[in-house]
C-alpha positions in Angstrom: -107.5 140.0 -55.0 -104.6 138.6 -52.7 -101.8 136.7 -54.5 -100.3 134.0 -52.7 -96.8 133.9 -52.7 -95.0 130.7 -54.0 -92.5 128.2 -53.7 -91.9 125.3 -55.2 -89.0 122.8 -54.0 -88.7 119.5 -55.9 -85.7 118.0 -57.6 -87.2 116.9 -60.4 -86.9 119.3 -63.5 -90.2 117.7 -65.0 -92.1 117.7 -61.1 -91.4 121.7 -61.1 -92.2 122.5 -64.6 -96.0 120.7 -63.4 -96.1 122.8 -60.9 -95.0 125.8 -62.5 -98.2 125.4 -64.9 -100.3 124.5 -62.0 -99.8 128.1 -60.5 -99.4 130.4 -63.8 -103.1 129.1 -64.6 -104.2 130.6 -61.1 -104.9 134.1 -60.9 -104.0 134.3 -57.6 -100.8 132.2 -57.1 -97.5 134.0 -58.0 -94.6 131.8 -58.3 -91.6 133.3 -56.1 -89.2 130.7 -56.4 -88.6 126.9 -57.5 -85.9 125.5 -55.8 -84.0 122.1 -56.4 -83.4 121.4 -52.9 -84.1 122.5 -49.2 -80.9 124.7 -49.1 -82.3 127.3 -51.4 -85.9 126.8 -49.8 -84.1 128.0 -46.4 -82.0 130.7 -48.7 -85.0 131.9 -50.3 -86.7 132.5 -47.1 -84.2 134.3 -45.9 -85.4 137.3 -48.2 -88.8 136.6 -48.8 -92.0 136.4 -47.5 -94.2 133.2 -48.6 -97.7 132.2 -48.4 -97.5 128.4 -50.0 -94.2 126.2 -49.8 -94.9 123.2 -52.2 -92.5 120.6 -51.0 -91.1 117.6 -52.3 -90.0 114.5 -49.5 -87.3 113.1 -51.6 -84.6 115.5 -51.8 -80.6 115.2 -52.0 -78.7 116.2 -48.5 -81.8 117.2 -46.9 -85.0 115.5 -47.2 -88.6 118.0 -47.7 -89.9 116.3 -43.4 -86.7 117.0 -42.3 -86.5 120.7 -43.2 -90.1 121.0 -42.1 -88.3 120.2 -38.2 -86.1 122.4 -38.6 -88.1 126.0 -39.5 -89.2 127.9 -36.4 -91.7 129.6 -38.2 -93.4 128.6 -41.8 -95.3 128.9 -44.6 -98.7 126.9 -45.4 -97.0 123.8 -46.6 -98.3 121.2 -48.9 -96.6 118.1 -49.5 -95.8 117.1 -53.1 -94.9 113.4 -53.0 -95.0 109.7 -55.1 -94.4 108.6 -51.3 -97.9 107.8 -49.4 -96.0 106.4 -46.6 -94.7 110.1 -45.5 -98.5 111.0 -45.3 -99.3 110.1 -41.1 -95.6 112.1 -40.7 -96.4 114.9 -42.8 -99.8 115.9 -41.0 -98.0 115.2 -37.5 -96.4 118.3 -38.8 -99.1 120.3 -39.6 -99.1 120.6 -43.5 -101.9 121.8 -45.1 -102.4 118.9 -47.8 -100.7 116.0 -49.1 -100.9 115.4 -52.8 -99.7 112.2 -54.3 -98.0 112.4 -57.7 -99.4 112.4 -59.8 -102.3 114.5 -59.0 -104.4 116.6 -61.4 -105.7 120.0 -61.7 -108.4 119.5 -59.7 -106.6 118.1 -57.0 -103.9 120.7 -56.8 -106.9 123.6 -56.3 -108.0 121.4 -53.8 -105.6 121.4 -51.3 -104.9 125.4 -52.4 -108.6 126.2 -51.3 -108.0 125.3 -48.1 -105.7 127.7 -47.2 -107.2 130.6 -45.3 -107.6 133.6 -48.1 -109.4 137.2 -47.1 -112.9 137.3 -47.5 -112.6 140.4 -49.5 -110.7 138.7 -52.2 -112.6 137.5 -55.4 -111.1 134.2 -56.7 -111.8 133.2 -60.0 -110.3 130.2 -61.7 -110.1 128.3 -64.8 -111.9 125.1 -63.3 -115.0 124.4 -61.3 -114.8 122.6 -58.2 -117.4 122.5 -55.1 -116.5 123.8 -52.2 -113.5 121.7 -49.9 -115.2 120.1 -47.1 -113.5 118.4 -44.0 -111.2 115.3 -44.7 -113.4 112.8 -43.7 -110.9 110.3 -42.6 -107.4 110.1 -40.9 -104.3 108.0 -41.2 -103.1 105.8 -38.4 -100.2 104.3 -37.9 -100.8 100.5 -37.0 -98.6 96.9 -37.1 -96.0 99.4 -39.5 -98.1 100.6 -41.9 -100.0 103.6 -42.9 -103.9 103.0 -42.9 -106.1 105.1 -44.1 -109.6 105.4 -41.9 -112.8 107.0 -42.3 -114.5 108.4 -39.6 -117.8 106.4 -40.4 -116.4 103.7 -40.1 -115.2 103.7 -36.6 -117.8 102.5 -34.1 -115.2 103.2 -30.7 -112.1 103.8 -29.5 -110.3 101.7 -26.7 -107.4 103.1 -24.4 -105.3 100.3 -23.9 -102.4 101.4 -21.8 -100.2 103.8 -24.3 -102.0 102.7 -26.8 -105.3 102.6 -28.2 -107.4 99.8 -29.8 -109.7 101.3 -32.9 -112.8 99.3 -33.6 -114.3 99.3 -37.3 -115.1 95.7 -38.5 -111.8 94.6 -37.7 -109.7 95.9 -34.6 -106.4 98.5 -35.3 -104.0 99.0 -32.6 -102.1 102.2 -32.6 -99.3 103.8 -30.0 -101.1 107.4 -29.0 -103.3 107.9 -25.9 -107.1 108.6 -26.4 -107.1 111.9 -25.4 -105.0 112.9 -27.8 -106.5 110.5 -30.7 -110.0 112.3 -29.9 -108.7 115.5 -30.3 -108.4 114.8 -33.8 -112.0 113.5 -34.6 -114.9 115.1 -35.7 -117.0 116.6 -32.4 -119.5 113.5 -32.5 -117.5 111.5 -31.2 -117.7 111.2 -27.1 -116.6 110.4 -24.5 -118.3 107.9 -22.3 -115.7 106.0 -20.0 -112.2 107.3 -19.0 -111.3 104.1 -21.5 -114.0 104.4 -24.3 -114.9 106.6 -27.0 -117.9 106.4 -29.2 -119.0 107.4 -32.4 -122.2 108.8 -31.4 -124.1 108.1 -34.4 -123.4 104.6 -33.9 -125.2 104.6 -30.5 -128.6 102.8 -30.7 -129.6 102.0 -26.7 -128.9 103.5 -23.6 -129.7 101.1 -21.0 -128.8 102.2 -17.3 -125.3 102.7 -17.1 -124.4 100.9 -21.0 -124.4 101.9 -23.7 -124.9 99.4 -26.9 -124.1 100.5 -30.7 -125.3 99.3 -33.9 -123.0 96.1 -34.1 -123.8 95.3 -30.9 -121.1 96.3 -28.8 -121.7 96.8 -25.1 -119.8 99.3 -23.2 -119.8 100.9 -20.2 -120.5 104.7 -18.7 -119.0 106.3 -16.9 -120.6 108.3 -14.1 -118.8 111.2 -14.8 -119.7 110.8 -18.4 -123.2 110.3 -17.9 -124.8 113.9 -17.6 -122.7 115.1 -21.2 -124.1 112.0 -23.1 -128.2 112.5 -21.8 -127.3 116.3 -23.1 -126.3 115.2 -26.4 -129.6 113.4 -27.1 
C-alpha cells in the first residue's frame, strides 16, 4: 500500500489536532509534520519529501496563498479554510480541493481520493464513500464576489472584449477571455462563433447558419465552426 506523506499547517491548536485524527484514522496517510505557520512548512520541506500539504489561509507573517506563490515546486495541496472567498484564488493555483471548516470525515476523504495513488495500492478505510466524480461546477469571479456555478446551468458564453458575459437565467460578467474560460469546462461545451460558446446539450435547432437553445436564445455560426458542430451530432 503507498502512504502519503503529510503536512499539516494551520495555526490553530484545535484546527491541527482535527486534522491530526483525520489522517491517523487513514491507513494510508502518515502525518510528517504539523506546522503553526508557513516558515516551518518551507523548513520542513527543506528535508522532506511530501505527498499532501494541508494548508491553512489565515496565518501570522505569511498567509497559506501567499506561500503557495512562492514554491517552485509542491506538493498536492488542499486548502483548509472558514474563508470561501479564497476558493476562485486557491484553484487559480492549482490546489487539489478546498475544504471549508468545518468539514466532516467524509469530506476530508473526498478531496484525499482525488489525489492520483498507484493502481497497485489497496486502500481500505474506515468509511464508505462512492467514488469522486468531476466537480460539476466552477467559481467565477463577478461584480466582487465569488459565485458559485454549475455547469448545467450555463446555456452560453459571450466574449465581450476582455471579458466574458455568462448566461444561466440571469447574465454574470467576468474579466477572463473565452478561450481560456472554455478551457476549464466540461468537453460539451463548443465552440460555435469566434464570440460564443454553447452548452451543447442545451442546443435544440439548427437552422442554416443559427443555432437556437432551449430558452430560446438565437446565436450565430460561425463558418469555421460549422463542420465541428454537424460532427458532434
Amino acid at each position: 500500500m503507498k502512504v502519503l506523506q503529510c503536512i499539516i499547517a494551520d495555526d490553530e491548536p484545535i484546527a491541527r489536532q482535527i486534522l491530526e485524527n483525520y489522517i491517523d484514522s487513514m491507513p494510508h496517510l502518515e502525518i510528517v509534520a504539523a506546522c503553526k505557520n508557513a516558515f516551518e512548512v518551507l523548513e520542513v520541506l527543506k528535508e522532506k519529501s511530501v505527498d499532501i500539504l494541508f494548508l491553512d489561509i489565515n496565518m501570522p507573517k505569511l498567509s497559506g496563498l501567499s506561500l503557495l506563490k512562492t514554491m517552485q515546486q509542491k506538493p498536492n495541496v488542499i486548502i483548509t479554510t472558514a474563508y470561501p472567498e479564497y476558493a476562485l484564488e486557491g484553484f487559480e493555483l492549482a490546489v487539489t480541493d478546498y475544504l471549508l471548516k468545518p468539514f466532516s470525515l467524509e469530506r476530508f476523504l473526498q478531496a484525499v481520493n482525488k489525489i492520483s495513488i498507484p493502481e497497485t495500492a489497496s486502500i481500505q478505510t474506515t468509511v464508505s464513500i462512492e467514488k469522486e466524480e468531476e466537480p460539476n461546477f466552477i467559481f467565477v469571479k463577478s461584480d466582487k464576489k465569488i459565485i458559485k456555478l454549475f455547469f448545467d446551468d450555463i446555456n452560453y458564453i459571450e466574449a465581450y472584449g476582455n471579458y466574458i458575459k455568462i448566461y444561466t437565467d440571469s447574465m454574470l460578467l467576468t474579466q477572463q477571455t473565452l478561450s481560456d474560460f472554455l478551457g476549464k469546462l466540461p468537453d460539451y461545451f463548443t465552440r460555435i462563433h469566434k464570440s460564443f460558446v454553447i452548452n451543447f446539450d442545451k442546443l435544440k435547432i439548427i437552422d442554416g447558419n443559427q443555432i437556437i437553445l432551449q430558452n430560446d436564445a438565437k446565436l450565430p455560426i460561425g463558418k469555421s465552426y460549422r463542420k465541428s458542430i454537424l460532427d458532434k451530432i
